[in-house]
PyMOL Python script that loads the backbone (N, CA, C, O; Angstrom):
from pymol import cmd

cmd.read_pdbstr("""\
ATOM      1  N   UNK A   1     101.365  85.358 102.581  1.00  0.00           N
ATOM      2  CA  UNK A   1     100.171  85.393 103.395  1.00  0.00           C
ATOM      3  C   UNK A   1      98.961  85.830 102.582  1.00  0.00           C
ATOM      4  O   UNK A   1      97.799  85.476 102.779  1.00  0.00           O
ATOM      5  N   UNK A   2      99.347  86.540 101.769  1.00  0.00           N
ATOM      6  CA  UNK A   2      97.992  87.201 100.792  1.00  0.00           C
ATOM      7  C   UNK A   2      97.510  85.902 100.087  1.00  0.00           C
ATOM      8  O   UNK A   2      96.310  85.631 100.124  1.00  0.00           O
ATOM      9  N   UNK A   3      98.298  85.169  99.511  1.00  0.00           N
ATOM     10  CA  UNK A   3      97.932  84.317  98.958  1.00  0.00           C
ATOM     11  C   UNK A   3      96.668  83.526  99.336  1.00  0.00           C
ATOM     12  O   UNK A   3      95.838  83.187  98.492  1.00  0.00           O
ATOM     13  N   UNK A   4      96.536  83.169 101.026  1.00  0.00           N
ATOM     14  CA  UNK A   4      95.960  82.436 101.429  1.00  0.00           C
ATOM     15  C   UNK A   4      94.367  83.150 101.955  1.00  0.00           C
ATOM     16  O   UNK A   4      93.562  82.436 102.554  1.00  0.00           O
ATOM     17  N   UNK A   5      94.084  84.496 101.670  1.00  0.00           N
ATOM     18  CA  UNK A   5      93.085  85.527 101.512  1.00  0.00           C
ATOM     19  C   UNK A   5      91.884  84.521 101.268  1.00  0.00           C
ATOM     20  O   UNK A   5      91.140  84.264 102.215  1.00  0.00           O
ATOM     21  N   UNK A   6      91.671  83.937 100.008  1.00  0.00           N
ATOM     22  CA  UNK A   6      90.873  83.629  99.021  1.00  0.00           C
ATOM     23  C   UNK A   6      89.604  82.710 100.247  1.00  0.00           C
ATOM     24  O   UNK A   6      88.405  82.952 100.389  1.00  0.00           O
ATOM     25  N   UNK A   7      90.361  81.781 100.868  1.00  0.00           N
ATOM     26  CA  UNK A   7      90.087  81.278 101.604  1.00  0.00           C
ATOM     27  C   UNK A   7      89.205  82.359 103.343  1.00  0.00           C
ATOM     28  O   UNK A   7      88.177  82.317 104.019  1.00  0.00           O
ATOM     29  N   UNK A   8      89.815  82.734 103.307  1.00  0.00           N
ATOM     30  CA  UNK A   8      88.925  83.417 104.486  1.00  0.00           C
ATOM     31  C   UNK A   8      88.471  85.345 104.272  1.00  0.00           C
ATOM     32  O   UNK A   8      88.110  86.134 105.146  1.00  0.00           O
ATOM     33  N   UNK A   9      88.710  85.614 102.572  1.00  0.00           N
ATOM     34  CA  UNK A   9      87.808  86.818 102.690  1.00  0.00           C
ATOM     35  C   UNK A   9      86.564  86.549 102.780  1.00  0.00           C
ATOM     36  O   UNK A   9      86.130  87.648 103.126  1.00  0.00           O
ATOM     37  N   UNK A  10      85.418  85.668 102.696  1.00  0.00           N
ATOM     38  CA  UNK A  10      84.254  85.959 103.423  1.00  0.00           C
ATOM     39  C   UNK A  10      84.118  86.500 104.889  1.00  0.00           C
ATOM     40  O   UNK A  10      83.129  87.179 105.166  1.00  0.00           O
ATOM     41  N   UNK A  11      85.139  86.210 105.909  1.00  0.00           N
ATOM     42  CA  UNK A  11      85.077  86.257 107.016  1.00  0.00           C
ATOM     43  C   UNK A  11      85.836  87.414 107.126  1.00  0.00           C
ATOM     44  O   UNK A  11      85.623  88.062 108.151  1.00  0.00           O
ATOM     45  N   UNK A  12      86.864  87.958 106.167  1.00  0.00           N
ATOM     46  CA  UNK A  12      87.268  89.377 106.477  1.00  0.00           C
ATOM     47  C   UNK A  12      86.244  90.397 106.037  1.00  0.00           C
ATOM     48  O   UNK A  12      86.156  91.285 106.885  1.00  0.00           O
ATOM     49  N   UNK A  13      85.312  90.609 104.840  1.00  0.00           N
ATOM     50  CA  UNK A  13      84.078  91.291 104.877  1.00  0.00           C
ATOM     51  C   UNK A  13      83.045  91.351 104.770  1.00  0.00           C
ATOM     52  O   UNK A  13      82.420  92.242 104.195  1.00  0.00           O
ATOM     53  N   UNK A  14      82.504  90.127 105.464  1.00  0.00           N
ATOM     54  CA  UNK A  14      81.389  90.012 106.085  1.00  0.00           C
ATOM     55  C   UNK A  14      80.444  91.615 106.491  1.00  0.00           C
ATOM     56  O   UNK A  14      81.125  92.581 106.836  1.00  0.00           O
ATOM     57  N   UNK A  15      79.504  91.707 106.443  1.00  0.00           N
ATOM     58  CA  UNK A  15      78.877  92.724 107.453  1.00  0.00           C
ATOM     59  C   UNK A  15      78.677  91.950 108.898  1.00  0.00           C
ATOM     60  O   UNK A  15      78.328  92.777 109.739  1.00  0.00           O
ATOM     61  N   UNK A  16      78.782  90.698 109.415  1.00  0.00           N
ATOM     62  CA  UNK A  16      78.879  90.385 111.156  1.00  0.00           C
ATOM     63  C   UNK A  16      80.082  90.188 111.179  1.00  0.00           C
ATOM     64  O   UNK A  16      80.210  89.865 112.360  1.00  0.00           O
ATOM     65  N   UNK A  17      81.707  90.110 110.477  1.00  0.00           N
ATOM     66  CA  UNK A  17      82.659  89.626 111.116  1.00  0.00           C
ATOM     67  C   UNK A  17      83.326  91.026 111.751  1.00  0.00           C
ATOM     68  O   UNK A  17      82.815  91.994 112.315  1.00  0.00           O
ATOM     69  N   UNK A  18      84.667  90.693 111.407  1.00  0.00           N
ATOM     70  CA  UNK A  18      85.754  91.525 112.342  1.00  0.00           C
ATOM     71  C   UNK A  18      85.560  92.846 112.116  1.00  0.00           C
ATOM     72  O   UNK A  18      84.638  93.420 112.696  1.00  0.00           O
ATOM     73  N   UNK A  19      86.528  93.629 111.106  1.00  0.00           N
ATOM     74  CA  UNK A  19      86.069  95.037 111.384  1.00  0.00           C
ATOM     75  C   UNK A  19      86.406  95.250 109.846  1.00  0.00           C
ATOM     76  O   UNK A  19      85.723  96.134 109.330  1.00  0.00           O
ATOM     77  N   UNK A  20      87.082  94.785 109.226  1.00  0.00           N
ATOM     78  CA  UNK A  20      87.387  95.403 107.675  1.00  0.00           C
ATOM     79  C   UNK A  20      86.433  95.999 107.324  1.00  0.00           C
ATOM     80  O   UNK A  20      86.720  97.153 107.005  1.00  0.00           O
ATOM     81  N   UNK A  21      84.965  95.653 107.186  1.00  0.00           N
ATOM     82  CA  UNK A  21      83.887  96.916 106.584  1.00  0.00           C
ATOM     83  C   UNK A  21      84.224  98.388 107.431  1.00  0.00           C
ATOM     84  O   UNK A  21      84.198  99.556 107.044  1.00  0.00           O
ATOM     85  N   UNK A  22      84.443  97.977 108.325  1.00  0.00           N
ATOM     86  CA  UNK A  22      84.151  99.401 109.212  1.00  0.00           C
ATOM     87  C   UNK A  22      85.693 100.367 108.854  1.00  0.00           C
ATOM     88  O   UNK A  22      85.710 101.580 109.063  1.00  0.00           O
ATOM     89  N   UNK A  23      87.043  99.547 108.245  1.00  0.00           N
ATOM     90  CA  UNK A  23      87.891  99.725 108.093  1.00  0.00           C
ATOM     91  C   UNK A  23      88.785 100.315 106.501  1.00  0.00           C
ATOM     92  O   UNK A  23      89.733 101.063 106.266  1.00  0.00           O
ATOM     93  N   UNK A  24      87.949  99.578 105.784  1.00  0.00           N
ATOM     94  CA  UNK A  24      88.029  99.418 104.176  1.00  0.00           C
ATOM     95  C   UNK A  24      87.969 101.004 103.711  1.00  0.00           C
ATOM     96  O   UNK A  24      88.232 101.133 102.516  1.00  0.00           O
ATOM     97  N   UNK A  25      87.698 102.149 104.357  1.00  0.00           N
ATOM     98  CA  UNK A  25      87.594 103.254 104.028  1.00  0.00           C
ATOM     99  C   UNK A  25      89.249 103.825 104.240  1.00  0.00           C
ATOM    100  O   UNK A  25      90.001 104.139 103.317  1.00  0.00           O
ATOM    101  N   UNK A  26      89.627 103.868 105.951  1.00  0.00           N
ATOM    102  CA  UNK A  26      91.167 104.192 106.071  1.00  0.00           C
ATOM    103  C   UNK A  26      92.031 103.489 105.427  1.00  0.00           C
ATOM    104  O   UNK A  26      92.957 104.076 104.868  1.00  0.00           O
ATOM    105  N   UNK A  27      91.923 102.056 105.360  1.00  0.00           N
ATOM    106  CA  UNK A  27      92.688 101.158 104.662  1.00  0.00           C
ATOM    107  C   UNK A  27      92.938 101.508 103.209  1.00  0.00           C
ATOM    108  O   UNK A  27      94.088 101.297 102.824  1.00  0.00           O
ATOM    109  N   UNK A  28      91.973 102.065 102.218  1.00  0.00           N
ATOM    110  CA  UNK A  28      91.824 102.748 100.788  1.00  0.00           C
ATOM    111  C   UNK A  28      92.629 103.978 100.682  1.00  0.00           C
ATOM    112  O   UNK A  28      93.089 104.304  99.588  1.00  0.00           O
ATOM    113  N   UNK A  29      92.880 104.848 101.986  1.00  0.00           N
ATOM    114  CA  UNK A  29      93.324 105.855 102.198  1.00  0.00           C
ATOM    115  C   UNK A  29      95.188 105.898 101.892  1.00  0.00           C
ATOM    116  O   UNK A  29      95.929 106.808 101.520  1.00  0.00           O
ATOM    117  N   UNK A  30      95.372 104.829 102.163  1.00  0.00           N
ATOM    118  CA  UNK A  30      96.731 105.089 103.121  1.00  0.00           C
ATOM    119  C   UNK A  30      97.622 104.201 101.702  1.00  0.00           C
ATOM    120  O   UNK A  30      97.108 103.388 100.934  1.00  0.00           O
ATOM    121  N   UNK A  31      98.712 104.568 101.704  1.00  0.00           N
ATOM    122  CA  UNK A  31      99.874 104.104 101.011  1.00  0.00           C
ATOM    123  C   UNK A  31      99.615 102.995 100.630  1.00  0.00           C
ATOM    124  O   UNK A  31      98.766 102.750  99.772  1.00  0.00           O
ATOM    125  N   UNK A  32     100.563 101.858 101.425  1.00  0.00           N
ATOM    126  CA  UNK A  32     100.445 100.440 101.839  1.00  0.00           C
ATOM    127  C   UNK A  32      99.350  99.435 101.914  1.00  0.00           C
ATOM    128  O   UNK A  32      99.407  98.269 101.524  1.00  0.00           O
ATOM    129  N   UNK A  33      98.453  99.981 102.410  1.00  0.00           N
ATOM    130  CA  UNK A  33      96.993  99.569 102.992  1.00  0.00           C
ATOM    131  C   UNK A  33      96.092  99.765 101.471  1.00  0.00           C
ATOM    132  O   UNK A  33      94.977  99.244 101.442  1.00  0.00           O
ATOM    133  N   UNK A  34      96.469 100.339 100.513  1.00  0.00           N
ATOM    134  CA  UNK A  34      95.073 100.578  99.459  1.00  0.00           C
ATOM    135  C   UNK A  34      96.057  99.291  98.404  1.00  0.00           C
ATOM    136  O   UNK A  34      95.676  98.647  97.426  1.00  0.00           O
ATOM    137  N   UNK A  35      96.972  99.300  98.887  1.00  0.00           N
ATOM    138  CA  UNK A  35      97.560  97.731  97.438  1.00  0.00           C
ATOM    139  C   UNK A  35      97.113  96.244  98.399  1.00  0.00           C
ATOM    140  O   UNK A  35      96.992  95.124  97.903  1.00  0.00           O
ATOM    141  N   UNK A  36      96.959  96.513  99.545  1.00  0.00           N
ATOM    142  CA  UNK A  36      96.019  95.287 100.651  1.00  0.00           C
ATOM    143  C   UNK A  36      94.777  95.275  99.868  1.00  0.00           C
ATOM    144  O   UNK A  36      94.570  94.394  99.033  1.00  0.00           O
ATOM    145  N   UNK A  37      93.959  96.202 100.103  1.00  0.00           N
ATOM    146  CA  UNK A  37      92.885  96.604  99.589  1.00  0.00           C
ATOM    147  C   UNK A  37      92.383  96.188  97.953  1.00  0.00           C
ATOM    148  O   UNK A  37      91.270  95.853  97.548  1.00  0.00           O
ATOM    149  N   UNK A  38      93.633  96.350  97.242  1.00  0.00           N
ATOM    150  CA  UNK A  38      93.697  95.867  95.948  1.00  0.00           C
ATOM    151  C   UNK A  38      93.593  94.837  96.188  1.00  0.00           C
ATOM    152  O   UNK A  38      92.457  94.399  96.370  1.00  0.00           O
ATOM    153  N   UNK A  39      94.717  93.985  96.297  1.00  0.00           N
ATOM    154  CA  UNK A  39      94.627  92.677  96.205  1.00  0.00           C
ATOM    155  C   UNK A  39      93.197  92.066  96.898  1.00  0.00           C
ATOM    156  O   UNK A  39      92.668  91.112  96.327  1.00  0.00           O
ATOM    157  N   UNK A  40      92.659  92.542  97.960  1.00  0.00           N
ATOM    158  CA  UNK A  40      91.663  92.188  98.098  1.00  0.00           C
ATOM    159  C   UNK A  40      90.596  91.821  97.391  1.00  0.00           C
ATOM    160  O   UNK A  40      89.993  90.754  97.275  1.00  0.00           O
ATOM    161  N   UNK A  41      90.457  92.953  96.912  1.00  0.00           N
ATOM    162  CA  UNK A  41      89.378  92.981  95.546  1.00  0.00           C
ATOM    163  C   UNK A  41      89.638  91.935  94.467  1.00  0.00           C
ATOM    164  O   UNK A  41      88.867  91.120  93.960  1.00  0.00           O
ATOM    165  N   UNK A  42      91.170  92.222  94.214  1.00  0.00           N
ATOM    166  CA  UNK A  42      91.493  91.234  92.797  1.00  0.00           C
ATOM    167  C   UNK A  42      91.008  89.337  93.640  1.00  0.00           C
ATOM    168  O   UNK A  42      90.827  88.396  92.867  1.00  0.00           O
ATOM    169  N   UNK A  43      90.916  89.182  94.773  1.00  0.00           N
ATOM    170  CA  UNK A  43      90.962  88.110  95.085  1.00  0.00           C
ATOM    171  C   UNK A  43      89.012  87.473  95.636  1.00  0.00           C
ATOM    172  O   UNK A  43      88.541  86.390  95.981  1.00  0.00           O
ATOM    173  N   UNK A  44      88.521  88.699  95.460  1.00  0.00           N
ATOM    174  CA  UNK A  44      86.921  88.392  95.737  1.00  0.00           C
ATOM    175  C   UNK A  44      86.281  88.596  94.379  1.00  0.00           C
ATOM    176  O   UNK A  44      86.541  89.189  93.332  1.00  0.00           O
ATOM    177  N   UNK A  45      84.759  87.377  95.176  1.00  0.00           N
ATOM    178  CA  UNK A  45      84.096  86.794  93.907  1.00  0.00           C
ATOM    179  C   UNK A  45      82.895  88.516  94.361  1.00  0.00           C
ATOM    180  O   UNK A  45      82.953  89.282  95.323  1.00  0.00           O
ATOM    181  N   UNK A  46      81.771  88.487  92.883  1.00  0.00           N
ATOM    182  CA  UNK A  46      81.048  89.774  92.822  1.00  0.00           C
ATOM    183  C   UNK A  46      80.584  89.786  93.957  1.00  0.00           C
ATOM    184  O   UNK A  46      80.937  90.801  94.558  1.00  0.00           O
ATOM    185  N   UNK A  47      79.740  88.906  94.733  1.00  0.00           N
ATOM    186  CA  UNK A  47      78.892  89.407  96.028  1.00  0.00           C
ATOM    187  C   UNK A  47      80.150  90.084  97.153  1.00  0.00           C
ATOM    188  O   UNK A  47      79.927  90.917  98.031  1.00  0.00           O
ATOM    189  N   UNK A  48      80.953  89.706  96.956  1.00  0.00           N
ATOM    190  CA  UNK A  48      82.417  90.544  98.383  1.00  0.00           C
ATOM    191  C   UNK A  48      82.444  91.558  97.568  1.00  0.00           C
ATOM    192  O   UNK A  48      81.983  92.592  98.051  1.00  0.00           O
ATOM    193  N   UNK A  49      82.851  91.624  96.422  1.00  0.00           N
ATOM    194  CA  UNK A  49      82.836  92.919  95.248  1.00  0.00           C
ATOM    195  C   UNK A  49      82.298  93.859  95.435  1.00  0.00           C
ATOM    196  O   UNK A  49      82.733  94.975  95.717  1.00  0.00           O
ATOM    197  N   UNK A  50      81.033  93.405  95.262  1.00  0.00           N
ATOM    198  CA  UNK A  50      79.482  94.814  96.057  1.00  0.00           C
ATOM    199  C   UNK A  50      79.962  94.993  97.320  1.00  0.00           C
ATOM    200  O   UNK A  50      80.476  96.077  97.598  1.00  0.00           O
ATOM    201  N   UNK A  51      79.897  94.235  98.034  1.00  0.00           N
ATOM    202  CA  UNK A  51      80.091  94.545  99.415  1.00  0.00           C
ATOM    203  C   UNK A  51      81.053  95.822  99.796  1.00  0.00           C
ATOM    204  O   UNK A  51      80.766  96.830 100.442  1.00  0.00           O
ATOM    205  N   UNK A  52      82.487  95.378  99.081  1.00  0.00           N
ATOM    206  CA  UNK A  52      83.339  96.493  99.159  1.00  0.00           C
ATOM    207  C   UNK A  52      82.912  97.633  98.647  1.00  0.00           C
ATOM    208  O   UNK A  52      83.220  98.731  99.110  1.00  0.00           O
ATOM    209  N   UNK A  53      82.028  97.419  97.460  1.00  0.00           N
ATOM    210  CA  UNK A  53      81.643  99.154  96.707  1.00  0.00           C
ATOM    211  C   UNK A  53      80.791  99.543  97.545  1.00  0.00           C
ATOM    212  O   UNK A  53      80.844 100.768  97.654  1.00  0.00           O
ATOM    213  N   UNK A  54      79.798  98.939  98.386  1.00  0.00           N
ATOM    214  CA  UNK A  54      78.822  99.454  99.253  1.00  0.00           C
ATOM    215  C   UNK A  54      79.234 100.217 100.303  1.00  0.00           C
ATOM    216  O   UNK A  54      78.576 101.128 100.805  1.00  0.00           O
ATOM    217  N   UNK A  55      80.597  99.760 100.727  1.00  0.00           N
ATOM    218  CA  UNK A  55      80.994 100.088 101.827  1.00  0.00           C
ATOM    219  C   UNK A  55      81.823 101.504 101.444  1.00  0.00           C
ATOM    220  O   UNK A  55      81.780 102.555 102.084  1.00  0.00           O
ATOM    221  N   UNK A  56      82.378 101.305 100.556  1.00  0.00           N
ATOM    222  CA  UNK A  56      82.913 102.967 100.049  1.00  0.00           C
ATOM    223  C   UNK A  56      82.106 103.896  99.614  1.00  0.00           C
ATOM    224  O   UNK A  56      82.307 105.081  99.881  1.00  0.00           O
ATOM    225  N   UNK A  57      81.219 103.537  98.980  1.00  0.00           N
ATOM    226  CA  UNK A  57      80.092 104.707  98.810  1.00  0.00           C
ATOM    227  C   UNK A  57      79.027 104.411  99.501  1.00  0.00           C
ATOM    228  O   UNK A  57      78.164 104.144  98.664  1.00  0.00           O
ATOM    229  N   UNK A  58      78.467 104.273 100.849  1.00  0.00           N
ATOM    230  CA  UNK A  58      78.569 104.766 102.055  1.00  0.00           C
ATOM    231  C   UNK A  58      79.585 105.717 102.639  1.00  0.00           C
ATOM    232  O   UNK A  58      79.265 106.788 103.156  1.00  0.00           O
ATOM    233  N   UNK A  59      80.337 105.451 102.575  1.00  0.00           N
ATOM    234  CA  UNK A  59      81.301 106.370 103.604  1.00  0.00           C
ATOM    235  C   UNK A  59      81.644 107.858 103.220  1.00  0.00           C
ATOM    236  O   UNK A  59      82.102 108.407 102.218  1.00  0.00           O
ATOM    237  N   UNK A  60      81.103 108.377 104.804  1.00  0.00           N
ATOM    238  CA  UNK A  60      81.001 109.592 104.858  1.00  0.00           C
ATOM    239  C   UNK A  60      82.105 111.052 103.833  1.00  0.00           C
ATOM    240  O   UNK A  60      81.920 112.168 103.348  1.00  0.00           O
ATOM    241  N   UNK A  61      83.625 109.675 104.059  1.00  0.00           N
ATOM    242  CA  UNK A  61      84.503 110.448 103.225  1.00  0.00           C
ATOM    243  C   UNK A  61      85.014 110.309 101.844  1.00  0.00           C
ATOM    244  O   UNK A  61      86.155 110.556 101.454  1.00  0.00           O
ATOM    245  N   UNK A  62      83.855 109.813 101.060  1.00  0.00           N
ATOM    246  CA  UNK A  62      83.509 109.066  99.734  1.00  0.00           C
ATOM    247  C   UNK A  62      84.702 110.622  98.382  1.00  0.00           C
ATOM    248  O   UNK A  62      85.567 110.519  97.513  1.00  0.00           O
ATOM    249  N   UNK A  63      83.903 111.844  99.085  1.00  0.00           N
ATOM    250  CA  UNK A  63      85.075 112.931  98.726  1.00  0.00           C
ATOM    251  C   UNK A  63      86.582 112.872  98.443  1.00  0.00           C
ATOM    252  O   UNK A  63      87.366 113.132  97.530  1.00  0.00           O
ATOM    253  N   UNK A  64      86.586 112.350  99.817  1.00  0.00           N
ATOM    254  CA  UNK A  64      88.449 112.349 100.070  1.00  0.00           C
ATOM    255  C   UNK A  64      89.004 111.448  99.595  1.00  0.00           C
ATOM    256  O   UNK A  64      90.186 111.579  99.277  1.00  0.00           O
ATOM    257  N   UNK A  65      88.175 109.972  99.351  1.00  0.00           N
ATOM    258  CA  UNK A  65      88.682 108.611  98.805  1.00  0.00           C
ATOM    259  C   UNK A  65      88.945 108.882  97.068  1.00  0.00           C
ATOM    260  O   UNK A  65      89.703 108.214  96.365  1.00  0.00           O
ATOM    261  N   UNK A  66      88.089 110.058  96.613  1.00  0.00           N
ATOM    262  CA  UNK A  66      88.069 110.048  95.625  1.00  0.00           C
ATOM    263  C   UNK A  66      89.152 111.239  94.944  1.00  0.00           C
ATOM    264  O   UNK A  66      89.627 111.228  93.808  1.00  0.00           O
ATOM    265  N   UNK A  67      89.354 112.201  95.974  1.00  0.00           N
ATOM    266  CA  UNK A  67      90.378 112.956  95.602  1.00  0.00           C
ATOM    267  C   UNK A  67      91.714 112.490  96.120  1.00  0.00           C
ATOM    268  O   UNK A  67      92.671 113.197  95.805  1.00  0.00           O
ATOM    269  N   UNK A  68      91.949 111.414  96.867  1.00  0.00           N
ATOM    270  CA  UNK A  68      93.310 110.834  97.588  1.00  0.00           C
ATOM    271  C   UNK A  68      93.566 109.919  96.117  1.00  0.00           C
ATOM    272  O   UNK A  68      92.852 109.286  95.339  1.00  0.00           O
ATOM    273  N   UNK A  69      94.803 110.206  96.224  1.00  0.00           N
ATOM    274  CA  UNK A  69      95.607 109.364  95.043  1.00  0.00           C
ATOM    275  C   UNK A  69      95.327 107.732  95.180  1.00  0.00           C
ATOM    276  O   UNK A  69      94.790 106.965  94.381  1.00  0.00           O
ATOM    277  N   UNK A  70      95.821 107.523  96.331  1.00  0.00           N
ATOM    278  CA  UNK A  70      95.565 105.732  97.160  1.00  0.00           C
ATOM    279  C   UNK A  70      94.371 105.720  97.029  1.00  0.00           C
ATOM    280  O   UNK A  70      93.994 104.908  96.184  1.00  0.00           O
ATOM    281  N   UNK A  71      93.461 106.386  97.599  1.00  0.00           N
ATOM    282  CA  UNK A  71      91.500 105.780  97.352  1.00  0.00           C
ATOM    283  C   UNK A  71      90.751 106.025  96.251  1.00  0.00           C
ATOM    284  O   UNK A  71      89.535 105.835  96.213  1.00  0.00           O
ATOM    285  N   UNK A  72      91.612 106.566  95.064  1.00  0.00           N
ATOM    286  CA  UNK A  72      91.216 106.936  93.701  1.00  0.00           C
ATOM    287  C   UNK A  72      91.666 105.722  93.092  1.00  0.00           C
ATOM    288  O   UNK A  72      91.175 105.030  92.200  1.00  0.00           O
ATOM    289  N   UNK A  73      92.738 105.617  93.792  1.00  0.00           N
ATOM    290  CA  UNK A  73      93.573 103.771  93.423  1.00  0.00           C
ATOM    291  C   UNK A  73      92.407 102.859  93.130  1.00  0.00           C
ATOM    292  O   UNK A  73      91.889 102.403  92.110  1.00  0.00           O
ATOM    293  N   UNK A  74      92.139 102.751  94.814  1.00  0.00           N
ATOM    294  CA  UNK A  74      91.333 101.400  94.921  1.00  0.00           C
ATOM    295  C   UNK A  74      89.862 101.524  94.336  1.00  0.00           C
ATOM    296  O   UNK A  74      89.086 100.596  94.110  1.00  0.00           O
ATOM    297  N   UNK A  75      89.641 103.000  94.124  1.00  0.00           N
ATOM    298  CA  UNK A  75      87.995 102.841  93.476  1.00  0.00           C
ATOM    299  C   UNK A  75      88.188 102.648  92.044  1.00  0.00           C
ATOM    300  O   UNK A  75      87.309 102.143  91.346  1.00  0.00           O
ATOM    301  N   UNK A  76      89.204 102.999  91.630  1.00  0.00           N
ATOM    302  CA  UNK A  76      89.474 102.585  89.968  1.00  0.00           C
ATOM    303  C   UNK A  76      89.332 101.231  89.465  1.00  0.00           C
ATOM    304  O   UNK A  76      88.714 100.713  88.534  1.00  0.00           O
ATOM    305  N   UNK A  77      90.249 100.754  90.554  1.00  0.00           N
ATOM    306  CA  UNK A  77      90.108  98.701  90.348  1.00  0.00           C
ATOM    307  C   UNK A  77      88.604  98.179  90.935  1.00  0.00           C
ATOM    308  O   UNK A  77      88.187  97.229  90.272  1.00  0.00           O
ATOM    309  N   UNK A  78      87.863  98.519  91.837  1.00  0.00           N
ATOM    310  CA  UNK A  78      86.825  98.212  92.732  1.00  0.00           C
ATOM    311  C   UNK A  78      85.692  98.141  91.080  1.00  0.00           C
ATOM    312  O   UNK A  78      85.268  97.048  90.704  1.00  0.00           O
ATOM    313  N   UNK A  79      85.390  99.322  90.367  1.00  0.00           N
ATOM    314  CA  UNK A  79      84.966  99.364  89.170  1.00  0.00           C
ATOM    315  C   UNK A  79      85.163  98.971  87.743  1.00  0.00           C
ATOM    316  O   UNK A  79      84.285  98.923  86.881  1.00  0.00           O
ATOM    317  N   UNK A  80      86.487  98.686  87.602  1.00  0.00           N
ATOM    318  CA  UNK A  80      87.144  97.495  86.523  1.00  0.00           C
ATOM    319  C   UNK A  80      86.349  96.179  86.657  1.00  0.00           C
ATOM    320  O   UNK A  80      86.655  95.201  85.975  1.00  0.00           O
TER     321      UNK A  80
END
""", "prot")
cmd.dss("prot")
cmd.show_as("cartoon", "prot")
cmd.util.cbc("prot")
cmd.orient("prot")
């Protein structure tokens, strides 16, 4: 199923679509959910790229993403 991402991550982080922006913070957090998150990234072109970094540094718990092992994960690759 990941595979087929490429094709509709514009519409997963969009700022008008579903909710992943609003989501991409817990999702970074969590076990399971920050190698989603990876692959995400590994599968978006730079403008989704920014998008995702915008959306993490915004977020209020930019701290915790950065001291959580999983959201230290995904900000490591987000900046590669």
């Amino acid at each position: 199923m990941i595979q087929a991402w490429p094709e509709t991550i514009d519409m997963l982080i969009c700022r008008d679509g579903p909710m992943l922006p609003k989501l991409i913070v817990e999702l970074s957090l969590q076990k399971f959910s920050s190698n989603v998150v990876d692959r995400l990234i590994q599968s978006a072109n730079l403008p989704q790229i920014l998008m995702i970094m915008q959306e993490l540094e915004r977020s209020v718990k930019l701290e915790k993403i950065m001291v959580s092992q999983y959201g230290n994960f995904v900000l490591q690759n987000v900046l590669d």
